[in-house]
Structure formats: C-alpha cells, structure tokens
N, C-alpha and C positions, 0 to 999 in steps of 0.2 A: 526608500522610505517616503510615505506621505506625510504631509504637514498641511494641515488644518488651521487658518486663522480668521476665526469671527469677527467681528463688527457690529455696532449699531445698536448695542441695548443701552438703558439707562431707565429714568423715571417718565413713565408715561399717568395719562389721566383715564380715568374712565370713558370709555367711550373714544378712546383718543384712538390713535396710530403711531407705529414705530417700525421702521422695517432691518431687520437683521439679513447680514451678508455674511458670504464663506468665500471662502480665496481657498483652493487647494495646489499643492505644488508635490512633485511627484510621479511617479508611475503605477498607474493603477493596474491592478491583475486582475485580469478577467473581466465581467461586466457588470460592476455593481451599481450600485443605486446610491445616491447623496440625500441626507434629507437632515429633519432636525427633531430632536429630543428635548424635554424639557424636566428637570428635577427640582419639585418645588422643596421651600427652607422645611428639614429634618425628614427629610423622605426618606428612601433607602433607594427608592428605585428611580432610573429616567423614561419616561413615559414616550411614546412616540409622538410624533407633532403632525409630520407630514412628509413627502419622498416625492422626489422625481426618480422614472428610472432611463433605463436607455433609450427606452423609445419613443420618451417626452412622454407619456402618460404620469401620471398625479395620484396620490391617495393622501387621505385626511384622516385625522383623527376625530373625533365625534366633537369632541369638545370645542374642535375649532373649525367644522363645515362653515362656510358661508363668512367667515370672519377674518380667516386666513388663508393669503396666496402663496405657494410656494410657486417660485420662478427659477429661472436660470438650467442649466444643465450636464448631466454629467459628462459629455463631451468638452464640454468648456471649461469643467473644471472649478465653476462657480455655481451655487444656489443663492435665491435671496429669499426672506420670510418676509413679506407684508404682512402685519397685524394690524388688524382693524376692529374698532368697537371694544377695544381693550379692558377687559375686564380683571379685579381684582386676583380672581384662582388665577390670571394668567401669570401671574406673579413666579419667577423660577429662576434658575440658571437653567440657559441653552445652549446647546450643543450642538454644532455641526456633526455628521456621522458618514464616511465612506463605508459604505457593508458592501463586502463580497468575500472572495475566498479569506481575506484578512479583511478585520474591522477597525478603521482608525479612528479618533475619535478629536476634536478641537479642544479647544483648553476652558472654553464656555464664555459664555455673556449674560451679565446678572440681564433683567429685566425686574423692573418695580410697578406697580398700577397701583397707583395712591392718588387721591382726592388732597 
C-alpha cells in the first residue's frame, strides 16, 4: 500500500511563493509518474498541476507554465511544487497523485492566495 503525505500549503499573497512537498512510502508497481492536482472550493473535478515521470522529464499545466516548478522524483519517492507569482485562481486543495497501474492519491493541502 502507498501513502502519500503532503506538506507546505497555507495563506499565501499575490504574487508571493509557497512550495508544497510529498513524502511517499511504499511500493510502487510499475512505473508511474508523481505529480500534483489541484481542486479548487465547490469544483467537482481535480485538475492536473504538473508531473514528473521516470525519466525526470516534466509537464505543466497551462495555468501554471512559467510559475510553477515541479521538483523531486519518482525514484525517490518525493516531489515538491514551487509556486511562484501566486495568484488568486490558484486558490485550491492539492493533492499529491502516484498514477500507474494503481492510482493513489494524498490527503490534500489547502492553499489560500489572499491580499
């Protein structure tokens, strides 16, 4: 069984930074990808954020090119999300995500971007 435990959200400012961590513990099957999802207040859905995969290569979601890093790797078993230039839509709970043959998912971290 994997376990997922985030870190690092809270109230951020416009413009500001905040960086979110993931700690996985575990045995992974197969060779999935880590990354992180975001579901902002009365959504239905969690939207994708960003992903490292095995080979350390990277993908973004549109929203956050240029703003946000996704770090760390699935060999190790950690990712981190720097957020930068924080802006108010980035407002959500976030989620760590292990995808491969089974998808597991974190428990989430609010994130706030208020003035």
């Amino acid at each position: 069984q994997v376990q997922l435990v985030e870190s690092g959200g809270g109230l951020g400012q416009p413009g500001g930074s905040l960086t979110l961590s993931c700690v996985a513990s575990g045995v992974f099957i197969g060779r999935p990808s880590m990354g992180w999802y975001r579901q902002a207040l009365g959504s239905q859905r969690r939207d994708f954020v960003a992903a490292v995969y095995q080979d350390g290569s990277t993908n973004y979601a549109d929203p956050v090119k240029g703003r946000f890093t996704i770090s760390g790797s699935v060999a190790g078993k950690s990712v981190f999300l720097q957020m930068s230039n924080l802006q108010p839509e980035d407002t959500a709970v976030y989620y760590c995500k292990v995808h491969g043959i089974v998808d597991y998912w974190g428990q989430g971290t609010q994130v706030i971007v208020s003035s």
